[in-house]
C-alpha positions as CSV (number, residue, x, y, z in Angstrom):
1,X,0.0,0.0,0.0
2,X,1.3,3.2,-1.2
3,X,1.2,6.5,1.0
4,X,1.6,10.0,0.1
5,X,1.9,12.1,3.5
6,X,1.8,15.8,3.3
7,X,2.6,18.2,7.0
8,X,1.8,22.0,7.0
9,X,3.0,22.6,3.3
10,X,3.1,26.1,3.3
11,X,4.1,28.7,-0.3
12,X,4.6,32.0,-0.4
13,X,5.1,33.9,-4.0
14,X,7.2,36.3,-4.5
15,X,4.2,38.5,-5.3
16,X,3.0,38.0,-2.0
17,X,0.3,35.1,-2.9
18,X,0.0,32.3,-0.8
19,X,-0.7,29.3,-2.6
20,X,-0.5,27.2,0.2
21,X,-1.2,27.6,3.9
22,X,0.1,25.2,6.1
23,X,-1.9,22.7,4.0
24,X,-1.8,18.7,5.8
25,X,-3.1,15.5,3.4
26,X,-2.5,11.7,4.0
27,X,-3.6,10.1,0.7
28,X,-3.5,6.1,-0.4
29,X,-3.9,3.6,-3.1
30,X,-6.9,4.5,-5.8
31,X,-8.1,8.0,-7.6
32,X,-8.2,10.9,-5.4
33,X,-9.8,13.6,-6.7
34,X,-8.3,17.3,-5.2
35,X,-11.4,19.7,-6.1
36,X,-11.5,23.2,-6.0
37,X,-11.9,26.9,-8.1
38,X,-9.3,28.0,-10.1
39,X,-6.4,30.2,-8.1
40,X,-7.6,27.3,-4.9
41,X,-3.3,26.1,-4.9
42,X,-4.3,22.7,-6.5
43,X,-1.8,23.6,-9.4
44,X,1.0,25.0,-6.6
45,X,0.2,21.9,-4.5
46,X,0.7,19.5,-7.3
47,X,4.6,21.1,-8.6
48,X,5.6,21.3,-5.4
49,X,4.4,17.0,-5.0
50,X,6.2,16.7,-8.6
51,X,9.7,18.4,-7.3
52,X,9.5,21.4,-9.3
53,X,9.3,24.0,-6.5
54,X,10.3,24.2,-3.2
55,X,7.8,24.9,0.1
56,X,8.9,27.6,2.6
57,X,7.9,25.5,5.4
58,X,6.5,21.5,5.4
59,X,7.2,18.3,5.1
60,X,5.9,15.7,2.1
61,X,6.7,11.7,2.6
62,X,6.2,9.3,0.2
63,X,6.5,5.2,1.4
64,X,8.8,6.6,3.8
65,X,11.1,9.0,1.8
66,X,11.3,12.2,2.4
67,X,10.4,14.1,-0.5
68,X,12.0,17.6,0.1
69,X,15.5,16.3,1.4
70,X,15.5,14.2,-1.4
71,X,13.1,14.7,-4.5
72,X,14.8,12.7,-6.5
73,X,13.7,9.2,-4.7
74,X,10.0,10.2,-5.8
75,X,10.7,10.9,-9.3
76,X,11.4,7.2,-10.2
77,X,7.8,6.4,-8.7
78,X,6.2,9.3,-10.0
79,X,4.2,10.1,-13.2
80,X,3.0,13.8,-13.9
81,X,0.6,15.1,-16.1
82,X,0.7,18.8,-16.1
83,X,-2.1,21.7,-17.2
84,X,0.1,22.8,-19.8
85,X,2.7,20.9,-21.7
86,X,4.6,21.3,-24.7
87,X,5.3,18.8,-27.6
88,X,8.8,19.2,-30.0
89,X,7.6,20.3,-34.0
90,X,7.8,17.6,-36.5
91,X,8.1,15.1,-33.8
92,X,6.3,11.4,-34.3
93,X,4.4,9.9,-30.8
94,X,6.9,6.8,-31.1
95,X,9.7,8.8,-31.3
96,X,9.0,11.9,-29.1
97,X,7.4,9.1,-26.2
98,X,10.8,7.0,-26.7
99,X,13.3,9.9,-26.1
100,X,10.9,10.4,-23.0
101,X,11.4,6.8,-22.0
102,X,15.2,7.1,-22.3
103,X,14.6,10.3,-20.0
104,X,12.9,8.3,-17.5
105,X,16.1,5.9,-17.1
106,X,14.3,3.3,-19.6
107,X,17.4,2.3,-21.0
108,X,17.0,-1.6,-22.1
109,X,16.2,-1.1,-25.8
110,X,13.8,-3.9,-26.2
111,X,11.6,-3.7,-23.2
112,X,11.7,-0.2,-23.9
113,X,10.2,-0.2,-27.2
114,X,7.8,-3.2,-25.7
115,X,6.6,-0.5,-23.3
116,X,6.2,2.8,-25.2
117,X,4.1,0.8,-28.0
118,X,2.0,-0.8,-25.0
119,X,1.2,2.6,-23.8
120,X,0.5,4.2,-27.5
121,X,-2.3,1.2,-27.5
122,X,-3.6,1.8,-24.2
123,X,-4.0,5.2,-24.9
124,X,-5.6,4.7,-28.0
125,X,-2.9,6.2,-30.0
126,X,-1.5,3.1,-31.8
127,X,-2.5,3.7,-34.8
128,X,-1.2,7.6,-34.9
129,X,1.8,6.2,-33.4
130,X,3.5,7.8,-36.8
131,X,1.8,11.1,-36.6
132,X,3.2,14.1,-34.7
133,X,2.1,15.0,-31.5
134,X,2.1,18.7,-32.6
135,X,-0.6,18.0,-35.1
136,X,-2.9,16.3,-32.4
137,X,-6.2,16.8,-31.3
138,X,-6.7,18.8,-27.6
139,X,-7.8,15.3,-26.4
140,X,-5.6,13.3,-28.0
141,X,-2.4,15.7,-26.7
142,X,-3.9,15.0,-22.9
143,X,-3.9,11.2,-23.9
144,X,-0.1,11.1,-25.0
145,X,0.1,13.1,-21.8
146,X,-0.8,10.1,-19.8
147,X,0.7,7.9,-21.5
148,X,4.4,9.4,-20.6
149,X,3.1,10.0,-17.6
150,X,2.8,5.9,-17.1
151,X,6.2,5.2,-18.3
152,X,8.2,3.4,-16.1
153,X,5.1,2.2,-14.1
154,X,5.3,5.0,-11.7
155,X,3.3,4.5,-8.1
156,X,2.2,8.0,-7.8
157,X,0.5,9.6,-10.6
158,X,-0.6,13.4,-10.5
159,X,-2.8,15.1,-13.2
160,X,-3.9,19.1,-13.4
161,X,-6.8,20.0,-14.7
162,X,-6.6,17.0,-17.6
163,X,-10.2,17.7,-18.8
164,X,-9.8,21.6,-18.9
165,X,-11.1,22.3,-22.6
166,X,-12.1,18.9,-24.2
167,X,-15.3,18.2,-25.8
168,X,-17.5,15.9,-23.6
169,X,-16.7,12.6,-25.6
170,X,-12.8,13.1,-25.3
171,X,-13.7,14.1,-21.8
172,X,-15.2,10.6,-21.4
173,X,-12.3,8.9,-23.3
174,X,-10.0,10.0,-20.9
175,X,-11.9,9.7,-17.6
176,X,-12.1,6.2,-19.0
177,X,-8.5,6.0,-19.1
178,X,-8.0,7.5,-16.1
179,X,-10.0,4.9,-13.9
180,X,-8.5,2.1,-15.8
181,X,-5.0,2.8,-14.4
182,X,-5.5,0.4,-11.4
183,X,-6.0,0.2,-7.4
184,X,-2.1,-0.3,-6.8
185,X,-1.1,3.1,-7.4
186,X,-1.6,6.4,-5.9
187,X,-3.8,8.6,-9.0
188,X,-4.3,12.4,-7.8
189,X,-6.7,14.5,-9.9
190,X,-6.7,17.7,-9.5
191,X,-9.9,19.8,-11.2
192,X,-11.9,22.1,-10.5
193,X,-15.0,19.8,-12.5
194,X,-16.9,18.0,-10.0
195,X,-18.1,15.8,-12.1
196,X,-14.7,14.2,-12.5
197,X,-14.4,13.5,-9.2
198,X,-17.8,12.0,-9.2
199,X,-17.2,10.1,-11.5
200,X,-14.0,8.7,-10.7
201,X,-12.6,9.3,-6.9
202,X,-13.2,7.4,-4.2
203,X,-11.6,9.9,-2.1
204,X,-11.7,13.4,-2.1
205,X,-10.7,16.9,-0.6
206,X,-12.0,20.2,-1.2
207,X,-9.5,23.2,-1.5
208,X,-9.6,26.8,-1.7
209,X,-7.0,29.2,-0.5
210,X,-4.3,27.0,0.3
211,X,-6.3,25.3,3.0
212,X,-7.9,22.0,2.7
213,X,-11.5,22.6,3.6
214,X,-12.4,18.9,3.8
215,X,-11.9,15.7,3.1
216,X,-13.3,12.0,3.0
217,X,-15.6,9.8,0.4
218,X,-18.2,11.4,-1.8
219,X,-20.8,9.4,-0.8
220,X,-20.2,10.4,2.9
221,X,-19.9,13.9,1.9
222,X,-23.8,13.9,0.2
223,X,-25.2,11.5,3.3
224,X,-24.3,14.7,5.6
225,X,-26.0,17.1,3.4
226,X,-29.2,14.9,3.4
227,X,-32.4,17.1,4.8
228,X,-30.5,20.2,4.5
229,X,-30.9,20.6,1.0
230,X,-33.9,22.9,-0.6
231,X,-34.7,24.3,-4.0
232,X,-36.8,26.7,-5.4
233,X,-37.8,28.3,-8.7
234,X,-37.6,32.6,-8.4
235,X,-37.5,35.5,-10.6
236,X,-33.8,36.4,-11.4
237,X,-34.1,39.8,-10.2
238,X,-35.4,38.6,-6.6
239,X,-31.8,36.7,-6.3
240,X,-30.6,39.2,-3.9
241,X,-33.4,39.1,-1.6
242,X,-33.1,35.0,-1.2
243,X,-29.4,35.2,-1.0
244,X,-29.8,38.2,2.1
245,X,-32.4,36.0,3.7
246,X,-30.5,32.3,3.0
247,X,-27.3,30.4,2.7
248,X,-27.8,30.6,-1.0
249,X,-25.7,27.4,-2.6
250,X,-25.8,28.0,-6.4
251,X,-28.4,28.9,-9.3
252,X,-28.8,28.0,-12.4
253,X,-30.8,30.4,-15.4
254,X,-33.3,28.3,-17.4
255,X,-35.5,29.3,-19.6
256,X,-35.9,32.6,-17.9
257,X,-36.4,31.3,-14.6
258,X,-33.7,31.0,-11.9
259,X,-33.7,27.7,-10.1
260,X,-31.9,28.2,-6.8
261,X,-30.6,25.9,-4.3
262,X,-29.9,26.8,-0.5
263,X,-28.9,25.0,2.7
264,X,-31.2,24.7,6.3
265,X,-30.8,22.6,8.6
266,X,-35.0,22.7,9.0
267,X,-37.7,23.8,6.5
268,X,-37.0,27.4,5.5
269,X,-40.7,27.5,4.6
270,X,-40.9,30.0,2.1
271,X,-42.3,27.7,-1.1
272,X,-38.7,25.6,-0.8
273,X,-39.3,21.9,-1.3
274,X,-36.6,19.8,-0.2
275,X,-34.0,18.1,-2.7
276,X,-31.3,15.6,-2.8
277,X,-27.6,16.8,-2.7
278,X,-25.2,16.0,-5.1
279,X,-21.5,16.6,-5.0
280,X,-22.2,19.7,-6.9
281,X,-24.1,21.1,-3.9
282,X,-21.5,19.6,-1.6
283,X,-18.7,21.9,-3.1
284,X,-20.9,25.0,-3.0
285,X,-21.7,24.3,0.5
286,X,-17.9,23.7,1.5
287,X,-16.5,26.6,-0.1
288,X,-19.7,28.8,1.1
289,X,-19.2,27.9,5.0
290,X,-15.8,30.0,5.0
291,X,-16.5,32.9,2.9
């Protein structure tokens, strides 16, 4: 059993941002989805897991090793799919996932090659295998991404925001992907789509501000929210009333009509009727308790 063991992480930026505030995590085996709005840290918590920056103040462990003293013991074992990534011109996905390979300490020829075409199928690229990556699709990019990011059968893989801007069928392809990658491994996703998460994480925290605001299983996260969920359908322009009077949770505009959602622990009376949570309403109700 693998375990990643994070202790008071804590980043400053130059610019004054903190992008992480004495931030504490124990994560094991199986997808862990780290949810939370954009400028949350997720992106500053996952370089600094990865080795490419260093916390002020902290301490990160993985199986034991000590990953600040000595971030090179993680990177043999680790398997990173940034945000952003860039892809050499002119460069075939054999060739350009090879040279990664060789990167990664892959340096037995055969098993290598064995490896990087396994990895092209698994990802669906086989048959582009020829092609170059700079000419690929948004989705197939992110699916190349993973597939470098599995090279030399890492035990802790980290992905940022790998959904960010694909259509919902490559979205789907790659979730797939995602939640085929195994229970022996440590898989962080890091989003701020909580679908994703539903879809795929059997774990979960909630970020925002450096801080983890929770954490735990989906499924236990919704059974607390039971009875304390209520919905109504307004007038748009009496959203400011309801949200001076309640915990407003979200709304959403349809067809002229503003459905809103708010949180009570008893009947808020009102014409609210009462409604199940879904992770959705989870998030809003996490990240609304501290603002």
């Amino acid at each position: 059993m693998n375990a990643l063991i994070i202790k008071n992480l804590t980043k400053t930026y130059k610019n004054g941002v903190k992008a992480l505030d004495s931030l504490s995590l124990e994560i094991r085996n199986g997808m862990f989805g780290l949810l939370g709005p954009n400028g949350a840290g997720k992106s500053s918590l996952m370089k600094t897991l990865a080795g490419l920056q260093q916390p002020d103040a902290g301490q990160i462990s993985f199986n034991g090793n000590n990953l600040i003293e000595d971030p090179l013991s993680v990177k043999k074992l680790l398997g990173f799919l940034p945000q952003d990534f860039g892809v050499y011109p002119k460069v075939s996905a054999y060739d350009l996932l090879t040279h990664i390979a060789v990167l990664k300490g892959l340096i037995h020829a055969p098993s290598r090659k064995e490896q990087v075409l396994a990895l092209l199928d698994q990802t669906n690229l086989y048959s582009q295998r020829h092609q170059d990556v700079y000419t690929f699709s948004g989705g197939m990019r992110q699916r190349f991404g993973i597939a470098q990011a599995l090279l030399g059968d890492p035990q802790l893989i980290i992905v940022d925001e790998p959904t960010a801007g694909l259509d919902p069928e490559e979205r789907n392809r790659f979730n797939n992907l995602l939640s085929e990658i195994g229970e022996e491994k440590i898989v962080i996703l890091s989003t701020h789509l909580v679908e994703d998460v539903k879809n795929l994480c059997t774990h979960m925290a909630v970020m925002n501000k450096g801080k983890i605001l929770a954490k735990g299983k989906p499924a236990d996260f919704i059974g607390a929210l039971a009875d304390k969920l209520w919905q109504k359908t307004i007038n748009k322009v009496d959203k400011l009333a309801y949200e001076q009077q309640f915990r407003l949770l979200s709304s959403q505009l349809n067809t002229g009509k503003l459905y809103i959602h708010i949180y009570a622990e008893d009947d808020p009376g009102h014409g609210f009727e009462p409604v199940k949570p879904t992770l959705e309403d989870v998030y809003f109700h996490l990240l609304t308790s501290i603002n």
